[in-house]
N, C-alpha and C positions, 0 to 999 in steps of 0.2 A: 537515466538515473538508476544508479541499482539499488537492491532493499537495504542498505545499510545507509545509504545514501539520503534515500526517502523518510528513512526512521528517524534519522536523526535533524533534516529538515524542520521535521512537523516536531517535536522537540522542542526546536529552537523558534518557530511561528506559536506554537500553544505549550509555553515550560509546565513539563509536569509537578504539580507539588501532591502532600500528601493524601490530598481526597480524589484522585484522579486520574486515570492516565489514559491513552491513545493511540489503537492501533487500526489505519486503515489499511492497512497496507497491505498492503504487501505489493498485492498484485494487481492493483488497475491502473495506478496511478502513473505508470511506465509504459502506457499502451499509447497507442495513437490517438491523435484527435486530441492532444495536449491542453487546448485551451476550456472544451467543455469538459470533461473530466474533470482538471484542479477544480473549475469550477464548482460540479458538483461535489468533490470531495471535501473543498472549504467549507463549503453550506454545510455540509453533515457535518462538519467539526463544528462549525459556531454554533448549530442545534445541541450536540452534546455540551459544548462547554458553556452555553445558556442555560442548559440543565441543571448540572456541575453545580455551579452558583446556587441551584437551586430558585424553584417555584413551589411558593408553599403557600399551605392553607391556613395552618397552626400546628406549632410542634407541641405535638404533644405524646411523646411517644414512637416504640420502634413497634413495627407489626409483627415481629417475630420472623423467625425464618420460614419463610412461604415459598421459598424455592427450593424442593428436593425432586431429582430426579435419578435417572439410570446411569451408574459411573461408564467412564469410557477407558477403558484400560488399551483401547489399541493403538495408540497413536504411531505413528510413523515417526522415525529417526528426524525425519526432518521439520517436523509439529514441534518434535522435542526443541530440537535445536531452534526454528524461530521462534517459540513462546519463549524461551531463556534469554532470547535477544532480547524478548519486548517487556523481559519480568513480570511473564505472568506464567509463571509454574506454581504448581497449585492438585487439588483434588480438581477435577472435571465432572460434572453431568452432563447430559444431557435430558433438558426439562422437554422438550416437544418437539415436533415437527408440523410444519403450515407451510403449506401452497411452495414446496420444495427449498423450503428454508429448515434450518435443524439451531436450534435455539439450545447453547450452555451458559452454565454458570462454572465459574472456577475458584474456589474458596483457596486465597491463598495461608502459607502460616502467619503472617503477619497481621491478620485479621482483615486485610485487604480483598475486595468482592467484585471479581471482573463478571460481564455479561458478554456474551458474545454470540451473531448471528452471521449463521456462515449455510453454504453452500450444501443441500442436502441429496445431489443428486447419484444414483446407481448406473451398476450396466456402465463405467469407465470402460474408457481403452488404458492400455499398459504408459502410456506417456499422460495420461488425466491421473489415474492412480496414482504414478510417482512425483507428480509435482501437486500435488494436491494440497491446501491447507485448509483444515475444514473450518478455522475462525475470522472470520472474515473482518467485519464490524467490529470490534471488541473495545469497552470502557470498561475502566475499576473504578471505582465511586465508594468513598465512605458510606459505612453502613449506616450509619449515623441519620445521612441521608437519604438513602435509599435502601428498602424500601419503610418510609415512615408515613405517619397520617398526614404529614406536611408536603411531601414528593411522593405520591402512589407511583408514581410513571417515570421509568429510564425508556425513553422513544428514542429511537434509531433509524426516525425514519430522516429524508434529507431532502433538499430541493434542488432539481435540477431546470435545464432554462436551454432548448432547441431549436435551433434555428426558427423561423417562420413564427415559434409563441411570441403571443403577443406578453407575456405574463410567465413568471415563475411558475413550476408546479412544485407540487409535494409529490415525489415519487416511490416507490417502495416503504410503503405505511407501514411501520414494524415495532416491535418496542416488546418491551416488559410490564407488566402492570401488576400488585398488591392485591390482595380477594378481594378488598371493596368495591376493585373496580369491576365494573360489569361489561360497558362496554365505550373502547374510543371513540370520540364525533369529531368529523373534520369540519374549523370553520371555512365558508365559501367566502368567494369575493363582495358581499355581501352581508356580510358578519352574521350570518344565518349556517347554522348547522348543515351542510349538506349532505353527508354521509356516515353513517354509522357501523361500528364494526366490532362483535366480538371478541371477549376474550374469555379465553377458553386453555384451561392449565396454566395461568399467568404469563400468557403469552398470545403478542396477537400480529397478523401480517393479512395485508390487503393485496400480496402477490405484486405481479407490474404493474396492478392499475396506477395510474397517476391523476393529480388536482389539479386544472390547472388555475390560477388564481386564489387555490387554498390560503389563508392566511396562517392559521396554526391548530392547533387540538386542544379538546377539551376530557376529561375522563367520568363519566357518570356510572351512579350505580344502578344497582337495579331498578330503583325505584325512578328513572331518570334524573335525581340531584345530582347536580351538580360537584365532582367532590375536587378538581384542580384544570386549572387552564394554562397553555402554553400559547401565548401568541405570538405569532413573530414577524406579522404586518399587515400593512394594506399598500397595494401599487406596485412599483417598479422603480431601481433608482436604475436610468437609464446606466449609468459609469459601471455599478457592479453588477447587476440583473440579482441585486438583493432586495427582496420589499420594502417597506419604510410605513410607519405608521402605528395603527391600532386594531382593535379587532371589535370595537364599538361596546355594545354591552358586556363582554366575555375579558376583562380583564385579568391581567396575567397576575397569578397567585403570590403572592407577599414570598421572600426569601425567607431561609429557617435560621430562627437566631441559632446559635451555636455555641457553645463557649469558645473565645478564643484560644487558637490553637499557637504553640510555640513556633515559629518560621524556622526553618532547618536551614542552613548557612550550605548555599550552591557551591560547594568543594570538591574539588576532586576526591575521593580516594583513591590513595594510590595502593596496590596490592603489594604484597610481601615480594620479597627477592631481590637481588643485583639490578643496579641501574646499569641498563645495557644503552649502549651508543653504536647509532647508526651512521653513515652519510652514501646518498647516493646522489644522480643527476641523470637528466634525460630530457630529449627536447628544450634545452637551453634553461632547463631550472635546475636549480638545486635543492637538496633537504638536509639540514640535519636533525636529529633527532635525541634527545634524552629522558628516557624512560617515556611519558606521557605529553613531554612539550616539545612542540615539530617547530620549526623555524624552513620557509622555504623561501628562495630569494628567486622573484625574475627577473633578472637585471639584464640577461643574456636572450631571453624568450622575443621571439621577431615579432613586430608591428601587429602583423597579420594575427598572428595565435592570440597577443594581446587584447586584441576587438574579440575574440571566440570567446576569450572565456573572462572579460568583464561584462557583468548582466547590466541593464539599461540603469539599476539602482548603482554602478558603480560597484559590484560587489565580486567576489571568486567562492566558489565551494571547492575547499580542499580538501583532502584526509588520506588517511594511511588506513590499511588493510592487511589482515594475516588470514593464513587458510587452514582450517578447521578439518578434518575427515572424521563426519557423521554418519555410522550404519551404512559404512562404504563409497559415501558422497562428500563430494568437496564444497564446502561452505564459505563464504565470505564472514568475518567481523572485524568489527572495527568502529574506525568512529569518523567523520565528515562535521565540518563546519564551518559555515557563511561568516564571509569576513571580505570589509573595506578592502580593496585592492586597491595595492601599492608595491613597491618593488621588492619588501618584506615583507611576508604576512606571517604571523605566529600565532599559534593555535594554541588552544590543550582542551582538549575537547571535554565535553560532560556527559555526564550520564546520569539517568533519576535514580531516586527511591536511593543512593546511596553505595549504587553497587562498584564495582574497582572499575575504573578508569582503563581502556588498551593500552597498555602499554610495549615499548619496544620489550623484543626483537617485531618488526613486522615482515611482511612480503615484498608489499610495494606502496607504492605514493600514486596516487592520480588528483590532476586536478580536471574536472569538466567544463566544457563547452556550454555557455545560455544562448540553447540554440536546439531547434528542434532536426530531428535526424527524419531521412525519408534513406528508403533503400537507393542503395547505387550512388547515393548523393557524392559530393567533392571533399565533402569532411571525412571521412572513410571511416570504418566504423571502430578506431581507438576514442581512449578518450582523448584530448585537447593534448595534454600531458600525463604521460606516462613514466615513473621511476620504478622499474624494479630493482628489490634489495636484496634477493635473494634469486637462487636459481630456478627453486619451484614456483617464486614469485614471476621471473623470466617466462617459463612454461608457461603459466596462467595468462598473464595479458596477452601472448600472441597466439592461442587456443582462441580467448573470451572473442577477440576480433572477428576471428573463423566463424563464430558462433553466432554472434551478433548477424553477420553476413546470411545467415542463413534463415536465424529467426525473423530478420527485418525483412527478408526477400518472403516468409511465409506468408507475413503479412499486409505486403504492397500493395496498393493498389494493382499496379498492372500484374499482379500473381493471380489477383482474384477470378477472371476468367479462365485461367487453367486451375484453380484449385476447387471451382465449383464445376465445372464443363460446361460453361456457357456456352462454348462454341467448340469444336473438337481439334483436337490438336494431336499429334503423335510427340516423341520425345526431340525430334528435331527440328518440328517450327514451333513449339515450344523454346527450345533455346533460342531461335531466330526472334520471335517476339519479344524474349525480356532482354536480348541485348548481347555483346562481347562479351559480357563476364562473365555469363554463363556458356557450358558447353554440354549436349547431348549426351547421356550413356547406354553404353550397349546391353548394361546388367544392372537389377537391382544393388549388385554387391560388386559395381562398378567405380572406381573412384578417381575423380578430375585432376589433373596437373595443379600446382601447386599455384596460385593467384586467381584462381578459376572457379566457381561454385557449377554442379554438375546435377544435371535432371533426366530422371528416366520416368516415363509413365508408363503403366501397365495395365493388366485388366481390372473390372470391378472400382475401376478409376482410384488404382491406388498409385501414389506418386512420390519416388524417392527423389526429396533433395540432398545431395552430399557434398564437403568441404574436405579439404585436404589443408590441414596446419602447419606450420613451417616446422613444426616439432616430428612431423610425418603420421601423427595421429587421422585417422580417419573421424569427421564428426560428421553426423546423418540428423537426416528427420524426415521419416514418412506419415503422410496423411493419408487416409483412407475417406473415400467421400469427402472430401471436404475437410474432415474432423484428425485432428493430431491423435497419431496412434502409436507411432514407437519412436523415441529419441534415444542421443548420448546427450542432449545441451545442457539437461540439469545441471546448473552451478556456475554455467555459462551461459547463457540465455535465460535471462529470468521469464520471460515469456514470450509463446510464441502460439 
């Protein structure tokens, strides 16, 4: 799934309306290990959007603006370009840093107030730097809401659930908090306070420790009153490894009345200009296209691809895609949308907050496979269905493949002993071990035949893997120790 893919997903699982919005994304939800991650990534949304709704005390009142910090004027081209995806461009601070987390807030013009906890660490290599996005976590939340006497606490923290636990934990304790509050208490399995944790600059992080059995938090001031509680269970519900229950005495704080707000009518906007008309086909579909509504038919698509890419709910992810050149880097946008499969499926995809809908001209069409991918595997690494509609769109899907092949092979299992030096290996029974499709090279600045992915290992255990595209592009990625240290895959590999 790529990040246009995944944004628009969770979109459609938690629609954003005006008090709120939701970026986990970017970058983990595409990683291995697919069933614990969604996992954990769901939890953290239902925590935010239990927030959202709001736990209150009594409204009575906004606290003021109590988040000022250090602006960040550095952003990288490609910060730029995905906060613009996620609609949240805006002024930036940065309010703190704790246990290598770096805490902003982003005041947008629209009187809109994101928070976001991202990734605070130094000392990158040159491929950490370039793919970097320092906002990891990030929710907008009416001010209204947060921060007031009624909701002192935006928590971000989230529960996750590992093999072997017997019991959910609360993992990575993080959040925001109001001056009143002094400091978070975590309730235990036991509806007993069992941990307590400062905050300090309106911001607070208990690093990777984790609960397990925690049921939810509570936020006290100095004096230890009591001022809001979140609880979010007691137990385990065996089906979703979500808790279920109460939190005994520490009751969850009353919602904030609000005045009702006017409902905005889920419409497309369509931007200005000519309605442009596309059609393409590939892999036995077809698209057509008019300005912002896609029609694609698989009337022709075999049996086989049919089972790939209907999910067990009966459903297909489609969408169309155009490519962007950001501060020299090729970007994806667009838009993807979960829909009933049938031998038509027609789309027009949405976007929040109101902004213009993609519309044609595009690049290409994909539809993907509900199905998890492992290197080398038999699904090979396009998507299900592939339409390009254009010639640079052509370029791009059979680059992204090249890329894919090489980021999925960084991360294999069976890589893992050559990419830590478990055991020692030279450049040729390294390729003897992962198999035919790869082949040994004689030079870092070596490059393999064309169907063929190509490994050289050198001293200091630095190790180039390299791809050759049908385009005749060379794509690389060397690790050093272990650790990714120079790529071309940016914008092709979303992670690796």
């Amino acid at each position: 799934m790529n990040e246009i893919q995944l944004r628009d997903s969770l979109f459609e699982l938690f629609p954003p309306d005006s008090h709120l919005d939701w970026d986990d994304v970017v970058r983990r939800a595409a990683r291995p290990r697919v069933r614990l991650r969604r996992l954990t990534l769901v939890l953290a949304l239902a925590l935010l959007v239990t927030l959202a709704v709001g736990s209150a005390l009594a409204l009575s009142g906004r606290l003021g603006n109590l988040f000022r910090g250090t602006p960040v004027s550095d952003l990288t081209p490609r910060e730029r370009f995905l906060l613009s995806e996620l609609d949240m461009t805006g002024k930036i601070e940065l309010l703190a840093r704790r246990n290598g987390k770096a805490f902003y807030v982003i005041r947008q013009k629209n009187g809109r107030v994101c928070y976001s906890i991202g990734d605070a660490r130094k000392n990158l290599t040159p491929a950490q730097r370039e793919r970097r996005f320092r906002f990891g976590g990030t929710g907008c939340i009416d001010p209204r809401i947060f921060p007031t006497r009624a909701v002192p606490v935006l928590d971000q923290s989230y529960y996750s659930y590992r093999r072997g636990d017997a019991e959910a934990r609360l993992a990575g304790l993080q959040g925001f908090a109001a001056d009143p509050v002094d400091r978070i208490g975590v309730i235990g399995r036991d509806n007993e306070i069992i941990f307590t944790l400062p905050v300090e600059g309106n911001v607070y992080s208990a690093g990777r420790r984790g609960f397990i059995g925690a049921h939810g938090i509570v936020a006290l001031d100095d004096k230890g009153k009591m001022l809001w509680v979140q609880c979010t269970a007691v137990g385990r519900n065996p089906a979703t490894q979500l808790p279920a229950g109460g939190c005994g005495k520490y009751k969850n704080s009353p919602q904030p009345k609000l005045p009702p707000v006017k409902a905005q009518p889920r419409r497309p906007v369509e931007p200005p200009g000519p309605l442009v008309v596309q059609h393409g086909s590939g892999d036995g579909a077809t698209v057509s296209i008019r300005g912002s509504r896609i029609k694609a038919s698989f009337e022709h698509v075999s049996a086989k691809k049919r089972e790939l890419l209907r999910s067990k709910r009966g459903q297909i992810t489609l969408g169309c895609f155009k490519l962007v050149i950001v501060g020299g880097q090729k970007n994806q946008t667009g838009a993807y949308s979960t829909k009933p499969f049938t031998e038509v499926v027609r789309i027009r995809p949405y976007t929040p907050f109101g902004r213009p809908v993609p519309r044609a001209p595009f690049d290409g069409c994909t539809a993907m496979g509900m199905y998890g991918h492992t290197w080398n595997d038999a699904h090979g690494t396009h998507d299900t269905i592939e339409i390009a509609l254009t010639a640079r769109g052509r370029v791009y899907l059979a680059e992204r493949a090249v890329a894919r092949d090489l980021g999925w092979l960084a991360r294999a299992r069976s890589f893992r002993d050559i990419r830590y030096d478990l055991r020692p290996f030279t450049s040729s029974t390294a390729a003897r071990w992962l198999g035919d499709h790869v082949v040994p090279l004689g030079s870092p600045v070596a490059t393999p035949p064309l169907g063929k992915l190509g490994i050289w290992l050198g001293p200091a255990r630095r190790i180039m893997l390299v791809g050759r595209a049908p385009t005749g592009r060379r794509l690389f990625f060397e690790l050093r120790r272990g650790i990714a240290y120079r790529t071309n895959l940016l914008g092709l590999a979303q992670s690796f």
